[in-house]
C-alpha positions as CSV (number, residue, x, y, z in Angstrom):
1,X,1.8,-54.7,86.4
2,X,-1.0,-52.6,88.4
3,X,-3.8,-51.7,86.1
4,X,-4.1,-48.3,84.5
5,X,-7.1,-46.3,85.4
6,X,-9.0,-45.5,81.7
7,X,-11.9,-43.2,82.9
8,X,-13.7,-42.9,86.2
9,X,-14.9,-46.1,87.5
10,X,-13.2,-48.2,84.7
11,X,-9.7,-50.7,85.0
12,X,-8.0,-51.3,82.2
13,X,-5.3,-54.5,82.3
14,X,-2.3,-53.1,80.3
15,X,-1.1,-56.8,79.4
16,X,-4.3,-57.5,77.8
17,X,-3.5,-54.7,75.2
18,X,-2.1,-56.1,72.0
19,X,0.4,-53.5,70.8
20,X,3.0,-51.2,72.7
21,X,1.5,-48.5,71.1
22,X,-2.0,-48.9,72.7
23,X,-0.5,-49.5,76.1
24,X,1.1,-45.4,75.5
25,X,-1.4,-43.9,74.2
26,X,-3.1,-45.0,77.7
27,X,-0.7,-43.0,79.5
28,X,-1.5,-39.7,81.3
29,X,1.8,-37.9,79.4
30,X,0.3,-39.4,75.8
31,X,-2.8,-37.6,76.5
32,X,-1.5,-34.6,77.4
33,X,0.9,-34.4,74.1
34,X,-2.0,-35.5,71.9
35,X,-4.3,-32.8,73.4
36,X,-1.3,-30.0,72.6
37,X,-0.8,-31.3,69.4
38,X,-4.9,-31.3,68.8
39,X,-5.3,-27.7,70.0
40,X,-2.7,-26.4,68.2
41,X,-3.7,-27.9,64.6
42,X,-7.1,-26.2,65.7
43,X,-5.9,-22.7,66.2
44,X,-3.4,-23.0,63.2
45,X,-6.9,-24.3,60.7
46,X,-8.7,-21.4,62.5
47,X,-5.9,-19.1,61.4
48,X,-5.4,-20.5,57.8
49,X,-8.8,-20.3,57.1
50,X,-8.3,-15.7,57.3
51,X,-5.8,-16.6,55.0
52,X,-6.0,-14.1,51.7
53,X,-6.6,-17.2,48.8
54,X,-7.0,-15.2,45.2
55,X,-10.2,-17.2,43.6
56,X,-9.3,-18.8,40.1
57,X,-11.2,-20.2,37.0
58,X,-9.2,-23.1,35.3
59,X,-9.2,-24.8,32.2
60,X,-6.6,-26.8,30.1
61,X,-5.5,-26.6,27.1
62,X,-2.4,-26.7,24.4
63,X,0.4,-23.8,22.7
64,X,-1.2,-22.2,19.8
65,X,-1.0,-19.3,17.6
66,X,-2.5,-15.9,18.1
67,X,-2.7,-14.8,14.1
68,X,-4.3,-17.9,11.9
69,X,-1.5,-17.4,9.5
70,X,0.8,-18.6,12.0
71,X,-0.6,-21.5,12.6
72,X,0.1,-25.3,10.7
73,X,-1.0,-25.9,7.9
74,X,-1.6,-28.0,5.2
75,X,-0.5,-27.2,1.2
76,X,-2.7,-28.9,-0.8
77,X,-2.5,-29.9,-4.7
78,X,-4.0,-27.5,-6.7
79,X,-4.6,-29.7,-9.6
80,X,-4.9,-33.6,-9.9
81,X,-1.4,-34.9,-10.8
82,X,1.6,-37.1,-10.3
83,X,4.4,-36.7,-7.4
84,X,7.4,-35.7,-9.5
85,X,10.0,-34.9,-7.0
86,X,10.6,-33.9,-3.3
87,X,12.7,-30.6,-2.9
88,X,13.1,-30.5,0.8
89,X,12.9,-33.4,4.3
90,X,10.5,-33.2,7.0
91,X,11.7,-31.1,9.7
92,X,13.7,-28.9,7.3
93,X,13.2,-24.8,6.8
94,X,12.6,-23.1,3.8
95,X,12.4,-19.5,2.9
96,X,9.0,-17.9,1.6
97,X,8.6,-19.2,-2.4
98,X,11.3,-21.8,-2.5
99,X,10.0,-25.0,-3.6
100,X,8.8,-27.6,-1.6
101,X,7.4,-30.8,-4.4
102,X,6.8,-30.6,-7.6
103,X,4.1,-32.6,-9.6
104,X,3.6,-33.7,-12.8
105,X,0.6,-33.7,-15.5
106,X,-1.8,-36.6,-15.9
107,X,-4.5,-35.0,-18.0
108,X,-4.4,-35.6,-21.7
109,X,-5.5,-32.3,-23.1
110,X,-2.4,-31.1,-21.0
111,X,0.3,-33.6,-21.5
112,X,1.5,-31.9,-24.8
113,X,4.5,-29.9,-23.3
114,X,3.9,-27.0,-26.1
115,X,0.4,-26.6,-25.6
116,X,0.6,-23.2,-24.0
117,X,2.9,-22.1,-27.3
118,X,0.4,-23.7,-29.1
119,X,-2.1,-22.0,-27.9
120,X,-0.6,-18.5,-28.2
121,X,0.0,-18.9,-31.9
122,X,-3.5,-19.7,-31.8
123,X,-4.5,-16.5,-30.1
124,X,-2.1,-14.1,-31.9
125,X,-3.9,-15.8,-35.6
126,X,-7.1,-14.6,-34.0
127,X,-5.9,-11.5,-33.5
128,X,-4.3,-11.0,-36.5
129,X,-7.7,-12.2,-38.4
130,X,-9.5,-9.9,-36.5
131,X,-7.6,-6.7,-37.4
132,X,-8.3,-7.9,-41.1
133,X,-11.6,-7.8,-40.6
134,X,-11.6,-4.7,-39.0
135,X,-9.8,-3.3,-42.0
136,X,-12.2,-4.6,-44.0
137,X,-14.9,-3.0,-42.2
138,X,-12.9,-0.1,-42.2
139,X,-13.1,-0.6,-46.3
140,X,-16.4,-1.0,-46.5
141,X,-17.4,2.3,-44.4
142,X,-15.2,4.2,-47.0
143,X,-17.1,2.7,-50.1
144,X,-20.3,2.9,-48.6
145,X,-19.4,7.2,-48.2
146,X,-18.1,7.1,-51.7
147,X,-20.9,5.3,-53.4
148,X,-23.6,7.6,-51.4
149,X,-21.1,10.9,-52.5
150,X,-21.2,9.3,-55.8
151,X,-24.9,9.1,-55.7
152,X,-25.5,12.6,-55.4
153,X,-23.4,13.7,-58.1
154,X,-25.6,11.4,-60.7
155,X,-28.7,12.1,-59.2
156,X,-27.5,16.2,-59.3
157,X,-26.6,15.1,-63.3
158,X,-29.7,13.5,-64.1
159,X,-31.8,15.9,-62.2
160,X,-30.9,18.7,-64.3
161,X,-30.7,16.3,-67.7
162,X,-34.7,15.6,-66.5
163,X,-35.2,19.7,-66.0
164,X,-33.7,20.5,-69.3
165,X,-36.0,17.4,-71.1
166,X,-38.9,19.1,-69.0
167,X,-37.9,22.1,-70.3
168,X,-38.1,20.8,-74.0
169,X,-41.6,18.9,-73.3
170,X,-42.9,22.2,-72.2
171,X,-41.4,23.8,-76.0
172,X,-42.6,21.4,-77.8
173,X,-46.1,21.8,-76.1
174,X,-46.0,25.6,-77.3
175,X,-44.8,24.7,-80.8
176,X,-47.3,22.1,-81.1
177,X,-50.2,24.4,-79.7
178,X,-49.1,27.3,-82.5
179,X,-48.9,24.7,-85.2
180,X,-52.6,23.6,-84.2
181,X,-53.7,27.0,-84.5
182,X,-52.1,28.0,-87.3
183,X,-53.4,24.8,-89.0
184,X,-56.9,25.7,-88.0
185,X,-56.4,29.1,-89.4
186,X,-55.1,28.3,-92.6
187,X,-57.9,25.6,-93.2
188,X,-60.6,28.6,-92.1
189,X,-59.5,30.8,-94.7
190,X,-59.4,27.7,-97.2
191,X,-62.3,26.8,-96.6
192,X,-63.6,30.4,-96.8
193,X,-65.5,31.8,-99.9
194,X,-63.3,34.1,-100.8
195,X,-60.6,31.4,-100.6
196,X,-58.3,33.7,-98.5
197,X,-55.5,30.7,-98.3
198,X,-54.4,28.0,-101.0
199,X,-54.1,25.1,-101.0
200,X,-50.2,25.5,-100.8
201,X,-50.3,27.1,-97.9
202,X,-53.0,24.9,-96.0
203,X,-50.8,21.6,-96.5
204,X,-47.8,23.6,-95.1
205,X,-49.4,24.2,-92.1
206,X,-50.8,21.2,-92.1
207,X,-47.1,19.2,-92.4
208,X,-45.9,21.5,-89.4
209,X,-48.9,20.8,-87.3
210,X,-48.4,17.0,-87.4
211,X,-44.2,17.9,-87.0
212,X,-44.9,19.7,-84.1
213,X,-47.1,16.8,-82.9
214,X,-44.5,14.4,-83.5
215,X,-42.1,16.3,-82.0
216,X,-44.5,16.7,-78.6
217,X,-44.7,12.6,-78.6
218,X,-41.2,12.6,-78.9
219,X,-40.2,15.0,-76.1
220,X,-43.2,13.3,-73.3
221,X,-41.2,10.1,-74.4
222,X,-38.0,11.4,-73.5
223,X,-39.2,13.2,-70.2
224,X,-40.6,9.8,-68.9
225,X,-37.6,8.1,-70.2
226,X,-35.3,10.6,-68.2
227,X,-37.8,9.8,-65.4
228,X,-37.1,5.9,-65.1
229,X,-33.7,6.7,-66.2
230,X,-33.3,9.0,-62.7
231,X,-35.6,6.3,-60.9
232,X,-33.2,3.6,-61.9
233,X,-29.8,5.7,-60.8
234,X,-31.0,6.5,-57.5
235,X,-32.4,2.5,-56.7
236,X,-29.3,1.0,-58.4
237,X,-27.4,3.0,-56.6
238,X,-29.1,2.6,-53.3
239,X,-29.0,-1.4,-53.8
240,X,-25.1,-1.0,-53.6
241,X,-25.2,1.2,-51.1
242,X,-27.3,-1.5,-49.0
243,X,-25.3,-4.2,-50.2
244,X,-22.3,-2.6,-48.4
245,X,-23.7,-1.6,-45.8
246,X,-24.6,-5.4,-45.3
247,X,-21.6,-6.7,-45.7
248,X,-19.8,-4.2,-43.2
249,X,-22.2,-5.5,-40.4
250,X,-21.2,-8.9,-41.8
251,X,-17.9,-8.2,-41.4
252,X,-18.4,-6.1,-37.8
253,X,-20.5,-8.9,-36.5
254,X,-17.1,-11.5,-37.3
255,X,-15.2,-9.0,-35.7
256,X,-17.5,-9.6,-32.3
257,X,-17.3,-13.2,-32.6
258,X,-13.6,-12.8,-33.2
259,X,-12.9,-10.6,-30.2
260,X,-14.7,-13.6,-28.0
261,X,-12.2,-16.3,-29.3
262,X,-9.4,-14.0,-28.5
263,X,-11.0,-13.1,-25.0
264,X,-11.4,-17.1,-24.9
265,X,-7.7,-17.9,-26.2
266,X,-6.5,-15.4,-23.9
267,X,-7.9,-16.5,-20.7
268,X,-7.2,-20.0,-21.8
269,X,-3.3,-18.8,-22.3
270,X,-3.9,-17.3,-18.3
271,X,-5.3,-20.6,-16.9
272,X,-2.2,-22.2,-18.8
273,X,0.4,-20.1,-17.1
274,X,-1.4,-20.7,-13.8
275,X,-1.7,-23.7,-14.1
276,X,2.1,-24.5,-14.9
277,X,2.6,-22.4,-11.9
278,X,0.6,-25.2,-10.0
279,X,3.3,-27.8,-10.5
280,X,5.3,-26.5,-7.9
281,X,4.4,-26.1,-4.6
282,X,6.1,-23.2,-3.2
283,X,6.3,-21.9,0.8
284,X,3.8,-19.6,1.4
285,X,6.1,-18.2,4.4
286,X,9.2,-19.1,6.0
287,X,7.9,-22.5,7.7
288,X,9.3,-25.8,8.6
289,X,8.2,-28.9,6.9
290,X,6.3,-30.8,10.0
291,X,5.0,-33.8,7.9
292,X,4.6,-35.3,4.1
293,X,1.4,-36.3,3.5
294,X,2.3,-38.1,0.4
295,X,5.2,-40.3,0.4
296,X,8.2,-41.2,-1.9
297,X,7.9,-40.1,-5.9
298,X,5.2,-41.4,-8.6
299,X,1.9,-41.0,-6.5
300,X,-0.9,-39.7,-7.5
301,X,-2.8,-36.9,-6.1
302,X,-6.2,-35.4,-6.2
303,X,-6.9,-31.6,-6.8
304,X,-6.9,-29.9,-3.0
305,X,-5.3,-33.1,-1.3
306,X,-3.0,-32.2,1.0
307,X,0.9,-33.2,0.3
308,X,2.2,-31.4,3.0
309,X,1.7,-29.7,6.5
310,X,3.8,-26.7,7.6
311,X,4.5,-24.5,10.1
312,X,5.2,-20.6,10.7
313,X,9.1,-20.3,11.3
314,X,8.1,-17.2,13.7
315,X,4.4,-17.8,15.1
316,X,3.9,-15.3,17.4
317,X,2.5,-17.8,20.7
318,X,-0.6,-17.9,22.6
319,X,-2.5,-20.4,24.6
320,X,-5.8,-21.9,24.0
321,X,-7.4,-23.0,27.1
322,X,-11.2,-24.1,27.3
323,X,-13.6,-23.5,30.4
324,X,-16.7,-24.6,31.2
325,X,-19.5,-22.4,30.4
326,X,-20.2,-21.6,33.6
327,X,-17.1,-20.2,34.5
328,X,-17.0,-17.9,30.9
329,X,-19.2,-15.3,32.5
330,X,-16.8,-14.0,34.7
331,X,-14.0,-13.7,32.0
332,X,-13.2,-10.8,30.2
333,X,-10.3,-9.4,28.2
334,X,-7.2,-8.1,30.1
335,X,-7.8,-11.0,32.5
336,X,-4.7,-11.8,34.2
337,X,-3.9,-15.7,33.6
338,X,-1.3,-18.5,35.6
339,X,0.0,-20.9,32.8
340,X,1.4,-24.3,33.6
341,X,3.5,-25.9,30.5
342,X,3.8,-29.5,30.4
343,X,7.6,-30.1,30.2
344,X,8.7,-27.4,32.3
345,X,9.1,-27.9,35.7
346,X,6.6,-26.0,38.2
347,X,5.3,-25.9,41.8
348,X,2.1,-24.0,41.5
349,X,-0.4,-23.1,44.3
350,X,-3.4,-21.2,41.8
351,X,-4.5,-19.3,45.5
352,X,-1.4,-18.2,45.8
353,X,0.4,-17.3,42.5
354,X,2.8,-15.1,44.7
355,X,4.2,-18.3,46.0
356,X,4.2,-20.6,42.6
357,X,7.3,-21.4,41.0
358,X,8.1,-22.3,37.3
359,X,4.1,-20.6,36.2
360,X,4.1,-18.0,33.8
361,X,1.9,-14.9,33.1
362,X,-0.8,-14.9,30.3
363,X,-3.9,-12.2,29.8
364,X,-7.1,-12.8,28.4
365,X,-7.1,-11.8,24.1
366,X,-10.0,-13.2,23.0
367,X,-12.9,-15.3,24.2
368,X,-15.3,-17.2,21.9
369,X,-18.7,-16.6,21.6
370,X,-19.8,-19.6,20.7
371,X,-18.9,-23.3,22.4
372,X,-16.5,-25.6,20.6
373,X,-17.6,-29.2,19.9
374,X,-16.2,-30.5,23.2
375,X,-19.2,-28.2,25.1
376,X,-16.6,-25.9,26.5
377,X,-15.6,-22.3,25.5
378,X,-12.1,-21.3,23.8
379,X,-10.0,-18.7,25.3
380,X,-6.8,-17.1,23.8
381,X,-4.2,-16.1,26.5
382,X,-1.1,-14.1,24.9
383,X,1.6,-13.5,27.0
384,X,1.3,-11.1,29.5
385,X,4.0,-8.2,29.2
386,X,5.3,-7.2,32.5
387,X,5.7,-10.7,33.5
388,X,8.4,-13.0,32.5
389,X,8.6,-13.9,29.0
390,X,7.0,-17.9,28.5
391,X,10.1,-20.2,27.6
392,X,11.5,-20.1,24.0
393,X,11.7,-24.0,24.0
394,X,7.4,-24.5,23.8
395,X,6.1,-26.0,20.9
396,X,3.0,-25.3,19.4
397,X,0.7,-28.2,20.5
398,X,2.1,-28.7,24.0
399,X,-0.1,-29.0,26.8
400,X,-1.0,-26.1,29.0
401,X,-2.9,-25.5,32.5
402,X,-4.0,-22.3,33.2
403,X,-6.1,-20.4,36.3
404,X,-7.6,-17.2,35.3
405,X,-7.0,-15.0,38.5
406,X,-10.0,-13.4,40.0
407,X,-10.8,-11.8,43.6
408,X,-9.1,-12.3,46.3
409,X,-11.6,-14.2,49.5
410,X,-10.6,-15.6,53.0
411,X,-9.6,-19.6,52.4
412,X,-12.4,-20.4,54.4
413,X,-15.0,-18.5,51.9
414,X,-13.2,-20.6,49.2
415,X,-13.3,-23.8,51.2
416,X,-17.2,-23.4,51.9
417,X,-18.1,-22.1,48.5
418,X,-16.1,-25.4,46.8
419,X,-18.4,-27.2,49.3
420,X,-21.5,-25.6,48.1
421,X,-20.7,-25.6,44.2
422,X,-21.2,-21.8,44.4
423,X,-19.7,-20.0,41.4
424,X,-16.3,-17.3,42.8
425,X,-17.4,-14.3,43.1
426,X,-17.0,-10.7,40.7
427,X,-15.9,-7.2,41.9
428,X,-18.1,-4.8,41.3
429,X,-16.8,-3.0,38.3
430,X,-16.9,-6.6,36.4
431,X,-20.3,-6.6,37.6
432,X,-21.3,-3.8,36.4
433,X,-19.8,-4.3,32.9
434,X,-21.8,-8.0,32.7
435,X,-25.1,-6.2,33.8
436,X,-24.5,-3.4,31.3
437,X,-23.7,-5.9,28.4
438,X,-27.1,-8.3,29.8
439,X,-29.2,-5.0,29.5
440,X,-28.0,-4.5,26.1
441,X,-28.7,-7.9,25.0
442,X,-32.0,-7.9,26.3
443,X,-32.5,-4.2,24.8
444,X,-31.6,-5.7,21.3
């Protein structure tokens, strides 16, 4: 076999070559197919790289729940107690309020199953005390306006009884002046030399002088007796007046401290109802049971452990995906989003969401303004309207990838900017709106 010329100047002995496929590519019709094939790739990578590629922010994630109320949830034990008996199985549906466990009572000041009639028949004997005492008060404000009506009457009496006494003192004053003086007189003309006045008539005057005295004495006793008699009316009379007065705010200050054991049997009867409302566990909405905490019948539990997670029958779905936080500048609500379930079969090309099969649309709801503990930032996707609806078999929970669709840039921009780590690029109304928002921040 001749030898085959490799380049100018330069023999190359075919045998010597190990493989078949070295001794073709050494051929002169090998070359010219590889060169074809070389130029060719090079036009078609120089006319890929014009391609429109729509840049896109991606993040993973799981199925959620847009409203918190639709999301699982556990139904813990309001009060400590026993496991008494299991109403439904795990998986199962139940209707808002029907029962899902019951629980028993382990606390001794509630295992008496009466105590809550108990404790009314306490309460309505408090009340009924209390309106006795109330009528009692009630009493004692009546006797208290009788006895003060009553005083006035026998103060009016002996008021007058000590005028008309006055009015005798002041008589007897008169008659006992005149008596004096006529005494006087008759003893002047006794005494005279002419002896104008016997002796007769000097004793006389004399006997009414000292009965007119007597009768004075007599009458400034009286008065000062009608005095202390008036003095002693009015305090005795007072005293009971006080006396009932004191034992109506007695009586109004056991109604006070009756009305706060009623307001404390009361709200003791309350706490009683609710709390026999607490040995049920009901459905807060139509959910399904998802898992029993607690297992079998006779365990104990601890007020606000949980016995049993749920879930909304009807949650109304959205996606959580997480970005990194350099990407969370450039999102904003009404974002249009590319969602990837896992389960559901999909060929997705995020440059190119024309082209993907199996993806579903999603916009932007709600985007967190703080970072969650894994140093990325949560964003809600709902589903996006005038796309097609996301597949009724998801489950909350599932796993989800997502590309949040921005501009769209030549592949070879996209290419070189992956190469350079440069964030994609904004439009300018976004950029606007982030300068805007930076300038208020700042401003604040």
């Amino acid at each position: 076999m001749s030898p085959v010329k490799k380049s100018a100047g330069q023999d190359v002995n075919i045998e010597h070559l190990p493989l078949q496929t070295s001794r073709l590519l050494l051929e002169e019709r090998s070359y010219r197919v590889i060169s074809r094939w070389s130029l060719g790739l090079f036009v078609a990578f120089l006319l890929s790289a014009f391609i429109p590629w729509q840049q896109n922010i991606r993040g993973f994630g799981l199925v959620s729940a847009l409203s918190p109320m639709d999301r699982s949830q556990d139904l813990p034990s309001r009060i400590d107690g026993r496991v008494e008996r299991w109403f439904v199985a795990e998986g199962q549906f139940v209707a808002k309020g029907s029962p899902i466990v019951q629980i028993s009572e382990i606390k001794d000041e509630y295992l008496d199953p009466e105590v809550l009639q108990r404790t009314r028949e306490q309460l309505d004997a408090t009340v009924q005390a209390n309106v006795d005492k109330r009528n009692k008060a009630a009493a004692l404000a009546s006797q208290i306006e009788a006895l003060e009506a009553g005083l006035e009457v026998k103060l009016a009496q002996a008021q007058n009884k000590l005028e008309q006494v006055r009015a005798e003192l002041e008589q007897s004053v008169v008659e006992d002046s005149v008596a004096r003086d006529q005494y006087e007189r008759r003893r002047a003309l006794f005494e005279s030399p002419l002896g104008l006045a016997s002796l007769n008539d000097l004793q006389a005057a004399r006997v009414r002088a000292q009965s007119a005295g007597a009768k004075l004495v007599e009458k400034q006793n009286s008065f000062r007796n009608a005095e202390l008699e008036f003095d002693m009316l009015r305090a005795d009379a007072r005293e009971k007046i006080e006396k009932a007065r004191s034992d109506r705010s007695s009586t109004l200050a056991e109604v006070a401290e009756g009305e706060g054991k009623v307001a404390s049997f009361r709200n003791k009867v309350s706490s009683l109802q609710q709390r026999q409302s607490f040995y049920t566990i009901d459905a807060p909405q139509d959910v399904y049971v998802v898992r029993a905490q607690k297992q079998g019948v006779g365990e104990m539990v601890k007020a606000g452990e949980p016995l049993v997670t749920v879930q909304a029958s009807s949650p109304r779905q959205a996606v959580e995906l997480f970005v990194n936080p350099m990407d969370v500048p450039l999102l904003r609500r009404g974002r249009q989003v590319r969602l990837q379930f896992d389960g559901w079969p999909a060929l997705q090309f995020s440059g190119w969401p024309s082209v993907s099969v199996g993806t579903f649309g999603g916009e932007v709801a709600v985007i967190d303004q703080v970072a969650s503990p894994n140093g990325k930032f949560r964003v809600i996707v709902v589903p996006d309207p005038d796309d097609e609806p996301w597949p009724a078999q998801l489950r909350l929970g599932s796993g989800v990838n997502g590309w949040a669709m921005l501009d769209d840039v030549p592949l070879w921009f996209e290419l070189w900017r992956q190469l350079n780590g440069f964030p994609p690029t904004i439009d300018a109304k976004d950029a606007e709106g982030y300068v805007a928002g930076a300038a208020v921040k700042g401003g604040k």
